[in-house]
C-alpha positions in Angstrom: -139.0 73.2 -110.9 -140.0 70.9 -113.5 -137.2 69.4 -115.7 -137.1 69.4 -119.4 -137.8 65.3 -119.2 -140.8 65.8 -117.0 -142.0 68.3 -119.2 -141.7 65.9 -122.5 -143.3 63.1 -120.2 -146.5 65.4 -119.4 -147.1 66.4 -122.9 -146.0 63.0 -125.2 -149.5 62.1 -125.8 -149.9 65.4 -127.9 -146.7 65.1 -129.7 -146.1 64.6 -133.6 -143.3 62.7 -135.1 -141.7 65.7 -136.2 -141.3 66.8 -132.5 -140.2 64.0 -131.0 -137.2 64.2 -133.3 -136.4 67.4 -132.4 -136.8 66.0 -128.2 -134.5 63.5 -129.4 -131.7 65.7 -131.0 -132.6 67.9 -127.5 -131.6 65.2 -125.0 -128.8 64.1 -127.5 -126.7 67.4 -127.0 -128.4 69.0 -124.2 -125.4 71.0 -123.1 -125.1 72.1 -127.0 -129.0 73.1 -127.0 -128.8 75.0 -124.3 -126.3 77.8 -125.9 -127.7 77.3 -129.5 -129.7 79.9 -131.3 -133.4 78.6 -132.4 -132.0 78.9 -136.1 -129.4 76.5 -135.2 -131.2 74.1 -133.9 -133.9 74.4 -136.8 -131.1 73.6 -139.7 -129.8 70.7 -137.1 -133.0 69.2 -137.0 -134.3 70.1 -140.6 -137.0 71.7 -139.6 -138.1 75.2 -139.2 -137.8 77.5 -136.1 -141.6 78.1 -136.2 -142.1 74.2 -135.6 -139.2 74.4 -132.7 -141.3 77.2 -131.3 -144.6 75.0 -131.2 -143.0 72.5 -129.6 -141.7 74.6 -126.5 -145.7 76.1 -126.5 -146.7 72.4 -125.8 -143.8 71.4 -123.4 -145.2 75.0 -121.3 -142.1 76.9 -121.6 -142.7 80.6 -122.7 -140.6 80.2 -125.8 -137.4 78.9 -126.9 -135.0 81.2 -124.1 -136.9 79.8 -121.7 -136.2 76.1 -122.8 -132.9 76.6 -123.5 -132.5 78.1 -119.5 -134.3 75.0 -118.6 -131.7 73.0 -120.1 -128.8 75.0 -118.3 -130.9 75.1 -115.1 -131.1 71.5 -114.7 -127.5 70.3 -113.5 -127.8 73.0 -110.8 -131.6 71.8 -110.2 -130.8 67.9 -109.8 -127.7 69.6 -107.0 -130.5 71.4 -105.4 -132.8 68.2 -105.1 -130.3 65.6 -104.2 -130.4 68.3 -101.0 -134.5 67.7 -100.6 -135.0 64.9 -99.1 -136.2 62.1 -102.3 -139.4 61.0 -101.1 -140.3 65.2 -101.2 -138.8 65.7 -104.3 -140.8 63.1 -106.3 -144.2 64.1 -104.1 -143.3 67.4 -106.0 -142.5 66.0 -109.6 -145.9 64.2 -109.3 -147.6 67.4 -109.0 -146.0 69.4 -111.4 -146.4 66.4 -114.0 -150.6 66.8 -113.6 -152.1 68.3 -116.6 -155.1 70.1 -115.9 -157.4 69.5 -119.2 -156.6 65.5 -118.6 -157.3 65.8 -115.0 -160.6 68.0 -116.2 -161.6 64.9 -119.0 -160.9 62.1 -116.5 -163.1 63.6 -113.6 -165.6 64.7 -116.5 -165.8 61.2 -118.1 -166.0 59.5 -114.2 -169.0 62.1 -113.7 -170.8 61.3 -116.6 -170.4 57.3 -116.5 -173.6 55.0 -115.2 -170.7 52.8 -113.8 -167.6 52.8 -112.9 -165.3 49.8 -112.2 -162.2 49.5 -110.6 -159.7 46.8 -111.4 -156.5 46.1 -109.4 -153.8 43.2 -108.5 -152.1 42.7 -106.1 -151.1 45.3 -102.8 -152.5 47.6 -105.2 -156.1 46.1 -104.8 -156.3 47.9 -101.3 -155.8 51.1 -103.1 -158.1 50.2 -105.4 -160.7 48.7 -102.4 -160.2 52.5 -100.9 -161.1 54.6 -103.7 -164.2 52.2 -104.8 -165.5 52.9 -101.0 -165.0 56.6 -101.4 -166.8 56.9 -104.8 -169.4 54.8 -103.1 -169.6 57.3 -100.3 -169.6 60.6 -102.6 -172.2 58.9 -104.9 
């Protein structure tokens, strides 16, 4: 399950000042969130519950319930995942952070380019050395 954190990660590139206010007052009193009425939390963070409600659309919850469960939910999910072993557990956070539409413009723009270069430093250059080779191969 993908944590409230994880979930602000993913989407930060889309997120207005306004929003990341509210994130902030979130992760602030998390435990105080989580049994707070959308109302609540709108005079708390001077905004109104319609902006709250945008906010949860672009973090992918269903609506405010659901963020407010996620928030509950997530001492008894970091329990659960201290039980997985950690290289699993992060191997499954990676994949729950991908966001399809970048994913889709980043293999669009790589499709579309005459060239593509790849920069690295380092032990990453082998990685780097890889995926060069299997571009080349694919064409």
């Amino acid at each position: 399950m993908i944590t409230f954190d994880q979930r602000v990660l993913n989407a930060e590139y889309k997120l207005n000042e306004t929003e990341e206010a509210i994130i902030s007052y979130i992760k602030a009193n998390q435990e105080t969130v989580s049994h707070m009425s959308i109302s609540k939390l709108a005079s708390k963070t001077y905004v109104a519950p319609n902006a709250i409600t945008r906010l949860c659309k672009k973090l992918s919850y269903d609506g405010f319930v659901a963020l407010k469960l996620s928030l509950r939910d997530g001492h008894a999910n970091d329990q659960r995942e201290s039980e997985q072993s950690l290289q699993q557990a992060i191997i499954n956070r990676n994949f729950d952070l991908i966001d399809e539409h970048r994913e889709d413009t980043a293999i669009e723009a790589l499709m579309t380019a005459k060239k593509n270069l790849f920069f690295a430093v380092g032990e990453t250059a082998y990685v780097a050395q890889n995926f060069a080779d299997i571009f080349n191969a694919v064409d």
